[in-house]
C-alpha positions in Angstrom: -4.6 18.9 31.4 -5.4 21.8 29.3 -2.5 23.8 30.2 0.2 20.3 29.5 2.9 20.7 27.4 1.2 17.7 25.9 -2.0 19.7 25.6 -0.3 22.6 23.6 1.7 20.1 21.2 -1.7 18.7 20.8 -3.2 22.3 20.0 0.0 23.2 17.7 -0.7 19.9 15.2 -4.2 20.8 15.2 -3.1 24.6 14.3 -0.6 23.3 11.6 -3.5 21.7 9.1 -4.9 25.1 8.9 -2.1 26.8 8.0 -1.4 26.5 4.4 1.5 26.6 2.1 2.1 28.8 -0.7 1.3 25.9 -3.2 -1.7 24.6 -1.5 -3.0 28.2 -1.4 -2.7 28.5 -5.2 -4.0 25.4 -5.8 -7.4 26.3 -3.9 -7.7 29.4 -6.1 -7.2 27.5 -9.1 -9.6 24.9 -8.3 -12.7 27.7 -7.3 -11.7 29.0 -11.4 -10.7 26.0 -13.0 -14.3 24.4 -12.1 -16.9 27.0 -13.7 -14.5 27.1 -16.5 -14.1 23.6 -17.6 -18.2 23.2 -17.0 -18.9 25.3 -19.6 -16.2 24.0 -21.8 -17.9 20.4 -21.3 -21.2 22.5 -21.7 -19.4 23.9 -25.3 -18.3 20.0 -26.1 -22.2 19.0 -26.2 -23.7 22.0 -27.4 -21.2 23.8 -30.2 -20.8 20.6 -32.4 -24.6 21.2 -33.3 -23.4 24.2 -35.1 -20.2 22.8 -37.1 -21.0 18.9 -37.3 -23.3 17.9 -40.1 -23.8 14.5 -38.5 -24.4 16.3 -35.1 -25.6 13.1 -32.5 -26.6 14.3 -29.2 -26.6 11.6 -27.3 -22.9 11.0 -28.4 -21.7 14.9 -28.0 -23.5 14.5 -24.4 -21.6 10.9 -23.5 -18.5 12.8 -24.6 -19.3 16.7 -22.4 -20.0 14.0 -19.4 -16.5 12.1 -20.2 -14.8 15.4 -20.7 -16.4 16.9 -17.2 -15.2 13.3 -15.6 -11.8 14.0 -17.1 -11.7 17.5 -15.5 -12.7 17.2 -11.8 -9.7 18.4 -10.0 -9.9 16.1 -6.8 -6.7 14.8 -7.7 -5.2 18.2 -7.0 -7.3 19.3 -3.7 -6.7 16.4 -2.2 -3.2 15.0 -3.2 -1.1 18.4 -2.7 -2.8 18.9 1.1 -2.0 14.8 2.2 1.5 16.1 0.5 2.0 18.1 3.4 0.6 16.6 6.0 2.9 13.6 5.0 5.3 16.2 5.4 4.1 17.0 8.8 4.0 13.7 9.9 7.6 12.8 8.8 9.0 15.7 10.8 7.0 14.6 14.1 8.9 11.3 13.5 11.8 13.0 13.6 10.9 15.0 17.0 10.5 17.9 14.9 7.2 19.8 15.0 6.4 22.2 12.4 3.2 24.1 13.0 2.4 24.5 9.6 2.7 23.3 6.3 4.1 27.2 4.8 7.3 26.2 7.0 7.9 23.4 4.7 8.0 25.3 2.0 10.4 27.9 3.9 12.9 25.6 4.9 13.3 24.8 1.2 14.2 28.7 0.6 16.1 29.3 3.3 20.1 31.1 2.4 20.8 31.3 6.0 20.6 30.3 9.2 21.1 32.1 12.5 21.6 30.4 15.8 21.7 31.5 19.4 25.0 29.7 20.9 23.9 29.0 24.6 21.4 25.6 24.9 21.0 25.9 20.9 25.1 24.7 19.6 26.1 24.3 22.9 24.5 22.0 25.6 23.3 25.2 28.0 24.4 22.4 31.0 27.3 24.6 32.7 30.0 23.8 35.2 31.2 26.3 37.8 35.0 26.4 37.3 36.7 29.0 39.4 35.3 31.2 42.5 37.5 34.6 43.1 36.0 36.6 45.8 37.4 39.3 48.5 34.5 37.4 51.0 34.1 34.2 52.6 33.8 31.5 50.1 30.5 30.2 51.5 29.1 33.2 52.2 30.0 34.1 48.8 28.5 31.6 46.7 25.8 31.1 48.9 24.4 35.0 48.9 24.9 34.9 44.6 23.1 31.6 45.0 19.8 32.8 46.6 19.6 35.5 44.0 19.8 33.0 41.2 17.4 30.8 42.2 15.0 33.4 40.8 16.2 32.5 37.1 15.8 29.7 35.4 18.7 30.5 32.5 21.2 27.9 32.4 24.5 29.6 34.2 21.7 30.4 37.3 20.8 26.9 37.7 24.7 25.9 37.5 25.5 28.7 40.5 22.5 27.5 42.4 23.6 23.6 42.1 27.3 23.5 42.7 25.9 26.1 45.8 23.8 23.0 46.9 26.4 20.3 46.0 29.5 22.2 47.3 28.1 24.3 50.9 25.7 23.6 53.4 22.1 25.7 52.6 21.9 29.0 54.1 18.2 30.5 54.7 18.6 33.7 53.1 15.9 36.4 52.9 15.5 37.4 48.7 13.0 40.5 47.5 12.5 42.4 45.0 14.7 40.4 42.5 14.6 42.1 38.7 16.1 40.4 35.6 17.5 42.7 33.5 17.7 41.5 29.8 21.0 40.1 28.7 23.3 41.2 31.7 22.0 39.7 35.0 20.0 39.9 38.1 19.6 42.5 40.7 18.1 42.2 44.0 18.0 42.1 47.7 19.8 39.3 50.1 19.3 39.7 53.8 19.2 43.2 53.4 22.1 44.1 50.8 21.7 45.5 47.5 23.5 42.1 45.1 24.0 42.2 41.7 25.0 39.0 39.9 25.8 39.1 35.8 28.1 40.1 33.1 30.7 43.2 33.1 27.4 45.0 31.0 25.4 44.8 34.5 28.8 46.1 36.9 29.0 49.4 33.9 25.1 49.9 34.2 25.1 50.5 37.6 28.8 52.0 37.6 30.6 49.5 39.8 34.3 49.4 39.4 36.1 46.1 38.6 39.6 45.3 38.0 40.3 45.7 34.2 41.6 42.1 33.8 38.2 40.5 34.1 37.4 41.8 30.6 40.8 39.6 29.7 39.1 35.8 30.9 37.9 34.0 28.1 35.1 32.1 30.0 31.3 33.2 30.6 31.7 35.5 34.1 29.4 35.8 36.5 30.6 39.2 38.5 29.3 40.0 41.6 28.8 43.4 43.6 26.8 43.9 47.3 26.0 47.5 48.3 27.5 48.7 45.3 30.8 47.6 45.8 32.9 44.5 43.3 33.2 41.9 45.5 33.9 38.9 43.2 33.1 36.7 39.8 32.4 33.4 39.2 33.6 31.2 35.9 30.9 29.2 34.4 31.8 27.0 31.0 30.2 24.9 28.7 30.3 22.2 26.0 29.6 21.8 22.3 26.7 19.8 21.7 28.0 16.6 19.6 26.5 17.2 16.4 27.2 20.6 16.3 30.2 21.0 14.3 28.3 18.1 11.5 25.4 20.7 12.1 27.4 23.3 10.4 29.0 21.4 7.8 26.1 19.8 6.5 24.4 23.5 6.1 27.5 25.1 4.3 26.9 21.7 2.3 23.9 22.5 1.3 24.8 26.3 0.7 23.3 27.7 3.3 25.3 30.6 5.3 25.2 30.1 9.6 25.6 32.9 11.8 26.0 33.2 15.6 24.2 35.3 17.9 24.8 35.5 21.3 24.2 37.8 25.0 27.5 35.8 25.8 30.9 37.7 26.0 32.3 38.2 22.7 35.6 36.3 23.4 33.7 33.3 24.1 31.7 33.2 21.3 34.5 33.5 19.1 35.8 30.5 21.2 32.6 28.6 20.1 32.6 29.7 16.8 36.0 28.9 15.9 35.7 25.3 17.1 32.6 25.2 14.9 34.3 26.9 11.8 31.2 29.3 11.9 33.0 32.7 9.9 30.3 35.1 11.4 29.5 35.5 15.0 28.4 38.4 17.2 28.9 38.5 21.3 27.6 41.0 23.3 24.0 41.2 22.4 21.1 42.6 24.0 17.9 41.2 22.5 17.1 44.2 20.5 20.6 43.8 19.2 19.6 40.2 18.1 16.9 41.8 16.1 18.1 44.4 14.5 21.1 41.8 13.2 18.5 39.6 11.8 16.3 42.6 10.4 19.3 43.8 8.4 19.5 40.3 6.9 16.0 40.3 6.1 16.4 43.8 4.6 19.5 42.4 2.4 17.0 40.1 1.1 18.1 37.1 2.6 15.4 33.8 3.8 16.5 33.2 7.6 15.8 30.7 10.1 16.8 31.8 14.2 17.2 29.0 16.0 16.9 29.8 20.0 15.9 28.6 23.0 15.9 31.6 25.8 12.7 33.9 26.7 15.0 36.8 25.1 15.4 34.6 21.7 11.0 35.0 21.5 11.4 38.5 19.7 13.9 37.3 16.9 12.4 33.9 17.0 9.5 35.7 15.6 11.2 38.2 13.3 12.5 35.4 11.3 11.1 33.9 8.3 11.3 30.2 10.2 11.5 30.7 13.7 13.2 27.4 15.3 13.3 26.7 19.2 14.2 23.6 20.7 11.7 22.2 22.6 13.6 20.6 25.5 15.7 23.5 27.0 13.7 25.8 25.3 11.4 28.8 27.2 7.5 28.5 26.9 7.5 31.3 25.8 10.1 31.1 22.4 8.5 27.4 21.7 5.2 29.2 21.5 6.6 32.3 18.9 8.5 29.5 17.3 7.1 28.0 13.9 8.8 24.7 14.2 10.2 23.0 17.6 12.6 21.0 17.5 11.7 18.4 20.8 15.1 16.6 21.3 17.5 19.7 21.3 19.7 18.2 18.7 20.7 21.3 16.0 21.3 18.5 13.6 17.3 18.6 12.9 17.8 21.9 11.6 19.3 19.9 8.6 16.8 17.2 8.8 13.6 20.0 8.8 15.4 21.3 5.4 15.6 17.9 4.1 11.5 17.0 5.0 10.4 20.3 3.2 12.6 19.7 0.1 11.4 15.9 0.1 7.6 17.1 0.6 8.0 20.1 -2.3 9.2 17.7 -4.6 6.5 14.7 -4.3 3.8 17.8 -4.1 4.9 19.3 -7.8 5.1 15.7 -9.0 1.7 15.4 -8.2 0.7 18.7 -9.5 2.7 17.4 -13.0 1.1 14.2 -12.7 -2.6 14.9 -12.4 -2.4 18.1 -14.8 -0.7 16.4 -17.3 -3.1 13.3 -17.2 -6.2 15.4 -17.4 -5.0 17.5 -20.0 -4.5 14.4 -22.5 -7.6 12.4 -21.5 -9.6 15.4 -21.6 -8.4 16.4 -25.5 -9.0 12.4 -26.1 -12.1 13.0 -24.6 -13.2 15.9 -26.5 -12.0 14.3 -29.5 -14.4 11.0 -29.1 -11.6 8.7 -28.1 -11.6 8.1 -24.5 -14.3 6.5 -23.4 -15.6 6.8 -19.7 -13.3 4.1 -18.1 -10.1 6.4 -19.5 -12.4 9.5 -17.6 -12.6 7.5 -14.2 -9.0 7.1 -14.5 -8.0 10.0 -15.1 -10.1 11.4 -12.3 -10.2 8.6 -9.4 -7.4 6.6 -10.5 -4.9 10.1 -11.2 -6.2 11.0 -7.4 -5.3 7.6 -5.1 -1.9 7.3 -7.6 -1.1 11.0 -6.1 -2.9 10.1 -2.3 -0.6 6.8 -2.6 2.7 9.0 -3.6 2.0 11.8 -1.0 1.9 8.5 1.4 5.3 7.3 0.4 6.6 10.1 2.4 5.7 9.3 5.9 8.0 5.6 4.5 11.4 7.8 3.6 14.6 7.4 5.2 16.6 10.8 5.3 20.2 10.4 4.2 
């Protein structure tokens, strides 16, 4: 059980309580000052009056220190602003977003753009073999590139290796030593040939030659050489997830700039990214070339989320300032690096995450206005002899469950 998916959300919820925002952190130093301080004010309300009052009581200057150090406690604030965030949490997770901690909130609320892998992230990652060109025997053909693909789990593998199960009878081929080489394809050894199955990058790596025109088709291609030689592609296409295009408007709404990154051929993801009216998108990418995109972002002083899902979106998923993966496509390994998951695969939540930390940032500062500004004029009525102890317990305990109750209110809130 440990080793679930289940287990690891479990582990990842757990981790998020420890990890604290920006505001919480604050608050924590100011409560360790703010304590010893106002003690020895209250200290000063009992004690200095003996000095400056000519009536000096000190039964009633000790009765007004005690109200003063009632007035002061700052419960209201260690407790409210953490249940703040955790309400935050908690919204998300009914969302099917899981954010592993509550600094991610407060990113999400900073972000000025957002960048997004295009395969399985704005488009549905479930491809279609279209069109099989090959100098070979059709069978032979798809079934040899098959075999090799079974090795990969990326989505235009598992589209080969099922219209090779849906569309020929299953040939026992002999695979070994099969490498996946990063962005371009797979390389490896099919009853005794040398097969290479990816994009044109892979065919130019190992210096096969392939008719020019392939670099013409639009679609994602799949080319294939045995023994070093071209012998054929294979057309793979895919859809745009439904909420996509919303996706995008709702950020450029909200003024936040989307970019798209992409191993896919660069005509294609212009394709994409014209249907999506995204201005910016890069094709072509190794994963380094992913990261060095998003690091000069970061270096022009931008907030980014990367949204991914692939094992080569894990290095930029952790580059980012909010690293996104969705959670049902999604690699182990990028929902691991990732700082929130989104669980249903629907980009929309992007919008929705940004929504939950600006919700939870506002009801944690009204608390932090709330209880300061309570205390504050209690505790100068209490100094001044006219708040009595019931105004104190107010100010303390009732302050406090009005802030728990208002941090509560966010787990009710329906997102527009």
């Amino acid at each position: 059980f440990k080793d679930s998916k289940l287990s690891r959300i479990l582990s990842m919820v757990q981790d998020a309580t420890a990890r604290k925002a920006p505001t919480q952190l604050f608050i924590s130093r100011f409560a360790k000052v703010y304590t010893p301080i106002v003690f020895f004010l209250a200290l000063s309300v009992i004690l200095l009056p003996f000095f400056f009052v000519d009536t000096y009581q000190f039964k009633e200057w000790l009765y007004r220190g005690m109200v003063f150090l009632v007035i002061a406690c700052p419960c209201a604030l260690t407790v409210s602003i953490p249940l703040g965030y955790f309400g935050g949490i908690g919204l998300a997770s009914r969302h099917g977003i899981l954010v592993k901690g509550a600094n991610f909130l407060d990113v999400m609320t900073e972000l000025s753009t957002v960048v997004s892998d295009k395969t399985g992230t704005l488009t549905k990652g479930v491809f279609k073999v279209q069109e099989i060109k090959t100098s070979l025997d059709n069978q032979g053909f798809i079934q040899t590139v098959a075999a090799l693909e079974k090795s990969s789990t990326h989505p235009i593998a598992k589209a080969i290796v099922e219209y090779a199960r849906d569309k020929t009878q299953t040939l026992q081929l002999n695979v070994e030593q099969v490498e996946e080489i990063a962005g371009q394809g797979l390389k490896g050894i099919v009853d005794g040939q040398n097969v290479l199955c990816g994009n044109l990058k892979l065919m130019q790596k190992f210096n096969i030659t392939y008719p020019t025109e392939l670099e013409q088709i639009v679609d994602t291609i799949v080319t294939v050489s045995i023994d070093n030689q071209y012998v054929g592609y294979i057309t793979i296409a895919d859809e745009v997830k439904e909420d996509a295009a919303q996706t995008v408007a709702d950020l450029k709404k909200l003024g936040i700039e989307i970019i798209m990154l992409s191993g896919d051929k660069a005509a294609v993801v212009q394709k994409i990214a014209d249907q999506l009216h995204i201005s910016t998108a890069y094709g072509d990418l190794l994963p380094e070339d992913k990261v060095q995109k998003v690091q000069e972002l970061k270096n022009a002083g931008k907030r980014i989320a990367f949204v991914g899902d692939g094992v080569n979106d894990a290095p930029v998923v952790a580059l980012a300032d909010a690293g996104i993966a969705m959670g049902g496509l999604g690699s182990d390994a990028t929902i691991e690096t990732a700082d929130i998951v989104i669980q249903n695969d629907q980009p929309s939540r992007i919008v929705t995450a940004i929504k939950i930390g600006k919700l939870t940032k506002q009801v944690v500062w009204q608390n932090i206005i709330l209880a300061m500004g309570v205390k504050i004029a209690v505790m100068a009525l209490g100094a001044g002899g006219v708040a009595n102890l019931w105004e104190a317990v107010f100010a303390d305990v009732g302050v406090a469950l009005l802030a728990i109750l208002n941090a509560y209110r966010i787990q009710s809130k329906t997102l527009s």
